[in-house]
C-alpha positions in Angstrom: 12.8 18.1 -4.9 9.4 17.0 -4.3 10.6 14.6 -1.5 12.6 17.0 0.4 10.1 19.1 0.4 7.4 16.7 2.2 9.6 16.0 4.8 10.4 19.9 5.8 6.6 20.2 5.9 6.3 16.7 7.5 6.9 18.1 11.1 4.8 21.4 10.7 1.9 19.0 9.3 1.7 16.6 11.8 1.9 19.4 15.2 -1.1 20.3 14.0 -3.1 16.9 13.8 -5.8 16.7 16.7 -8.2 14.2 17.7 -9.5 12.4 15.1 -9.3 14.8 12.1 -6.5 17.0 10.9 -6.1 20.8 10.7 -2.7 21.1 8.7 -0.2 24.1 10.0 -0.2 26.8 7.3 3.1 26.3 6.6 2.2 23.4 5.0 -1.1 23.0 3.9 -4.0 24.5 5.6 -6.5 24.2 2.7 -9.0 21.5 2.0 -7.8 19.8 -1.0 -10.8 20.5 -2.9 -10.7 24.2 -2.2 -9.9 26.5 -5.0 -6.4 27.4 -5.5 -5.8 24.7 -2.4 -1.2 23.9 -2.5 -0.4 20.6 -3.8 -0.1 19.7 -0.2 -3.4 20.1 1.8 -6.3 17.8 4.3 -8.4 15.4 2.5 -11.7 14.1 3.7 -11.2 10.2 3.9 -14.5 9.8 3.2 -14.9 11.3 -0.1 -11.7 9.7 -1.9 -12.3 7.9 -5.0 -10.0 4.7 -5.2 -8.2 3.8 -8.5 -8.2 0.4 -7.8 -10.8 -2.7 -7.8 -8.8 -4.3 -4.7 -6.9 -4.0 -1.2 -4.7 -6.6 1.1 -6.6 -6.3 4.3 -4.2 -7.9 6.2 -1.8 -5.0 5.0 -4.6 -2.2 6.1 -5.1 -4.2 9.2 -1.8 -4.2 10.5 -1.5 -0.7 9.7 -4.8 0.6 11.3 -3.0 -1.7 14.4 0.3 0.8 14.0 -1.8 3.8 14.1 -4.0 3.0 17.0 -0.7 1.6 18.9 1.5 5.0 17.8 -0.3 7.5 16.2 2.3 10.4 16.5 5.1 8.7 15.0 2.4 7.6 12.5 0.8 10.9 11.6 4.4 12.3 11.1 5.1 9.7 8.5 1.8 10.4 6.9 2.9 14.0 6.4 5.8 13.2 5.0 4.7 10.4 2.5 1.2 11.7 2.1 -1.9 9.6 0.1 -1.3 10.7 -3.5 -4.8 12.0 -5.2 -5.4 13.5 -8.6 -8.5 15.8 -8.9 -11.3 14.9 -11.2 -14.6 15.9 -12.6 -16.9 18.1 -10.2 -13.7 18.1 -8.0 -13.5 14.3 -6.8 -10.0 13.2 -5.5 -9.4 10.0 -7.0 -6.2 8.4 -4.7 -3.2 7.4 -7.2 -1.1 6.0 -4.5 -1.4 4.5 -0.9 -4.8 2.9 -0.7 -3.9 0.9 1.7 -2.9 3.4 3.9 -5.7 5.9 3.7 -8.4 2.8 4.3 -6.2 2.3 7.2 -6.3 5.9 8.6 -10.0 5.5 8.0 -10.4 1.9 10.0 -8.8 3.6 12.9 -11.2 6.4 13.2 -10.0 9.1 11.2 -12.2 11.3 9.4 -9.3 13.2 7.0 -5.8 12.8 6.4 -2.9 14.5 4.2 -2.7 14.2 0.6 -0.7 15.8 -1.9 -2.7 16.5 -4.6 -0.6 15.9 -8.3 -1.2 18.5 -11.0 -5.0 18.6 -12.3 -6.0 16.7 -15.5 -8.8 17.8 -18.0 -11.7 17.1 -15.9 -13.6 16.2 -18.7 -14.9 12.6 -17.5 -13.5 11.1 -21.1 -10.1 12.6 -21.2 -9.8 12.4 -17.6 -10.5 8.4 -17.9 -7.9 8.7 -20.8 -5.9 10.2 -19.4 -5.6 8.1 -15.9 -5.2 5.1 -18.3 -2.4 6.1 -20.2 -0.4 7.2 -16.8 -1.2 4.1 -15.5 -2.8 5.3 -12.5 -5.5 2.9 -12.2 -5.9 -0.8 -11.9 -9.2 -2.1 -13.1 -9.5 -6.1 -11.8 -10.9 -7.3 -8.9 -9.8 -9.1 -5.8 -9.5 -12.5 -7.5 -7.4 -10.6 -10.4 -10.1 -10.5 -12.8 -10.6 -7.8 -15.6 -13.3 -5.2 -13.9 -14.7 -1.7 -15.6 -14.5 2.1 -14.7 -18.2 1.8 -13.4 -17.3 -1.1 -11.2 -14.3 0.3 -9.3 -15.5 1.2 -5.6 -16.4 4.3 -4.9 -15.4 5.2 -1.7 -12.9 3.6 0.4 -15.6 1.9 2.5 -16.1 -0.1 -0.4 -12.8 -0.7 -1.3 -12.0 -2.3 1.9 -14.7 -5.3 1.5 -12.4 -6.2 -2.2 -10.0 -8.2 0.0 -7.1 -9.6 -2.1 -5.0 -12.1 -0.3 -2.4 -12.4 -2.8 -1.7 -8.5 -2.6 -1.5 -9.1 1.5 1.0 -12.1 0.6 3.1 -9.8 -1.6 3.1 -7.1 1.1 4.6 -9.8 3.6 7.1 -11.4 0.9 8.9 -7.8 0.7 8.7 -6.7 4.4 9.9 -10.4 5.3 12.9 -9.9 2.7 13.9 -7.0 3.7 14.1 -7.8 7.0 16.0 -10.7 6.4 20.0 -9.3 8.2 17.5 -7.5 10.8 18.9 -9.0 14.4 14.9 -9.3 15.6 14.0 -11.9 12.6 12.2 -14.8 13.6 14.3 -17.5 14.1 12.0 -19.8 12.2 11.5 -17.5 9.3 14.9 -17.3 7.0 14.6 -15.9 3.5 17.4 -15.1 1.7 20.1 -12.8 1.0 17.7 -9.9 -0.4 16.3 -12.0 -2.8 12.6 -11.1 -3.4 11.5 -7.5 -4.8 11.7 -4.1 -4.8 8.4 -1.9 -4.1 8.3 0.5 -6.5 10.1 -0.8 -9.5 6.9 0.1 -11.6 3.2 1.3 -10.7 1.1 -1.7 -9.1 4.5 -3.6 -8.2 3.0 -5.5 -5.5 -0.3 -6.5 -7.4 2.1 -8.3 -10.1 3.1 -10.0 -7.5 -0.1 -11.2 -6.1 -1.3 -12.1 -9.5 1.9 -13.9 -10.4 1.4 -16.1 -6.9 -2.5 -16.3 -7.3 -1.3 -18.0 -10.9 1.2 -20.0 -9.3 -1.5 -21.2 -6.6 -3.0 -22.7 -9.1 -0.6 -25.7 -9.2 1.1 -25.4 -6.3 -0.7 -26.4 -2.9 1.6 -24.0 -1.0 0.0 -21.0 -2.5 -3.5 -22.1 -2.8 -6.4 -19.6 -2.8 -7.4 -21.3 0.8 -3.8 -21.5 1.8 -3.0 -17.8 1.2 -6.4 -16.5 2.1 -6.3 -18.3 5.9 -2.6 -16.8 6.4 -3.3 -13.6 5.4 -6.5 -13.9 7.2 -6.8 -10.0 8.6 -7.7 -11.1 11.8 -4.8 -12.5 12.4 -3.3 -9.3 13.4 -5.3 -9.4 16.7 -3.0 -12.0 17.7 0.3 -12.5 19.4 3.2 -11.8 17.0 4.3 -15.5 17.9 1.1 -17.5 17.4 0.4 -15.0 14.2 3.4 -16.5 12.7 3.0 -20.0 13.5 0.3 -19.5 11.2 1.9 -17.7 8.2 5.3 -19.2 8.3 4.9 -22.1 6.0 3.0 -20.0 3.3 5.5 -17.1 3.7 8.7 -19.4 3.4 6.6 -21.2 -0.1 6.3 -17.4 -1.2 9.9 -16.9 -0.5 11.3 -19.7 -2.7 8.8 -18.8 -5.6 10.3 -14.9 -4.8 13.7 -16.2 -5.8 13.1 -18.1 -8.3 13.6 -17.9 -12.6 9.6 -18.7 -12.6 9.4 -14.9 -10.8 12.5 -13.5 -13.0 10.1 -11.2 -14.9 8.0 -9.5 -12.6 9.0 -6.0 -11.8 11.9 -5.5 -8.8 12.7 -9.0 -9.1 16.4 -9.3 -7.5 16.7 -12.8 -7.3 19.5 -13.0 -9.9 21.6 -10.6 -7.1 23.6 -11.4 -3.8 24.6 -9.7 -1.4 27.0 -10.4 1.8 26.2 -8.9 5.3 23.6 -7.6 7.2 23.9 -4.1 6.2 23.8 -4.8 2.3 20.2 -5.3 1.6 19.1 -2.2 -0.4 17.0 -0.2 1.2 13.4 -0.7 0.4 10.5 1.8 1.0 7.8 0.8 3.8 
């Protein structure tokens, strides 16, 4: 229900983006999020949202800042009608629960505000609050070399998210998208995975982080997925590049990620469908961007 509502307001929302900040139609949500009494669906300052996590893939935020700047209309409408997910706090800070990655990249390509849809207040009370993130499993306290962080070190502001740059969660990014895409009649020739056979995003919270720390482990023993391999492939300028010469560069360590995708060493991770097959290009299940 939640869903279908989103995407009636999706096309009222994004009418009513301009320049670099957005004033939301009051159909949907016309309110600052931090306003009293503000719908569940309402602007955001970009600026002043609290990330729930100590880590981003830059090469995912790169290539979607790229999007944005290339098509910002078809962009904005998707925004509004899979908005960043925030959950207010104490003294009314909007801590983001879901797409990170996206709001950085909103930010990165010169947007001051964006959409969020604001979940149901917890007690604001910083220890309950904490709690209660915690026990919803809304945060992810480790670094970008997947190692244990506190509260207090989480970044504060998106800004600071963006220079955590994990390139194991950029890897995982690319193993789904590249799986998914695997029936698609524009697939690079060079670049065959196999018959839906990685992961579906979503399967649990952090999905795509279990991934990366699964193939940061598995770097450690295999030179395919070293920390240098992985971190030059998913290197965020690489972006900046033509599509071709980009993945002259990424292919081998994408196609290594691919067999370790399908394999029983990645059986356990959440989404893993490597134990299904499926016949014909239209047979991959559908998989969320």
């Amino acid at each position: 229900m939640q869903i279908r509502h989103l995407m009636q307001c999706a096309m009222f929302v994004a009418a009513a983006i301009i320049g670099g900040a957005f004033t939301v139609a009051p159909a949907a949500a016309q309110a600052l999020c931090t306003d009293p009494g503000a719908p569940a669906l309402c602007a955001c300052d970009l600026n002043k949202l609290k990330p729930l996590q100590g880590a981003v893939g830059l090469g995912e935020v790169t290539k979607k800042a790229k999007d944005i700047g290339e098509d910002p209309d078809k962009e904005k409408v998707e925004l509004a009608a899979d908005p960043i997910k925030v959950v207010e706090g104490s003294g009314g800070d909007l801590f983001v629960t879901d797409h990170h990655h996206g709001a950085l990249a909103w930010k990165k390509a010169g947007y001051a505000s964006g959409i969020c849809f604001r979940r149901a207040v917890l007690d604001p009370t910083p220890a309950k609050f904490m709690d209660e993130i915690k026990t919803q499993n809304l945060v992810r306290l480790f670094d970008e070399n997947g190692n244990a962080i506190s509260w207090e070190k989480l970044p504060q502001t998106l800004e600071e998210l963006g220079s955590h740059n994990d390139p194991y969660r950029t890897l995982a990014w690319m193993v789904r998208k590249a799986d998914a895409k695997a029936f698609n009649s524009d697939q690079t020739p060079e670049l065959k995975p196999g018959l839906c056979r990685a992961y579906i995003k979503g399967a649990s919270d952090f999905t795509e982080f279990a991934w990366a720390d699964a193939m940061r482990k598995y770097g450690t023993t295999s030179a395919a997925l070293a920390v240098a391999t992985v971190t030059a492939a998913t290197d965020p300028a690489l972006w900046a590049d033509k599509k071709s010469d980009r993945l002259k560069k990424q292919v081998p360590v994408l196609q290594a990620a691919l067999v370790f995708a399908s394999s029983e060493e990645a059986k356990d991770l959440p989404g893993w469908r490597g134990d299904k097959q499926f016949e014909g290009k239209d047979a991959c299940p559908r998989d969320p961007s």
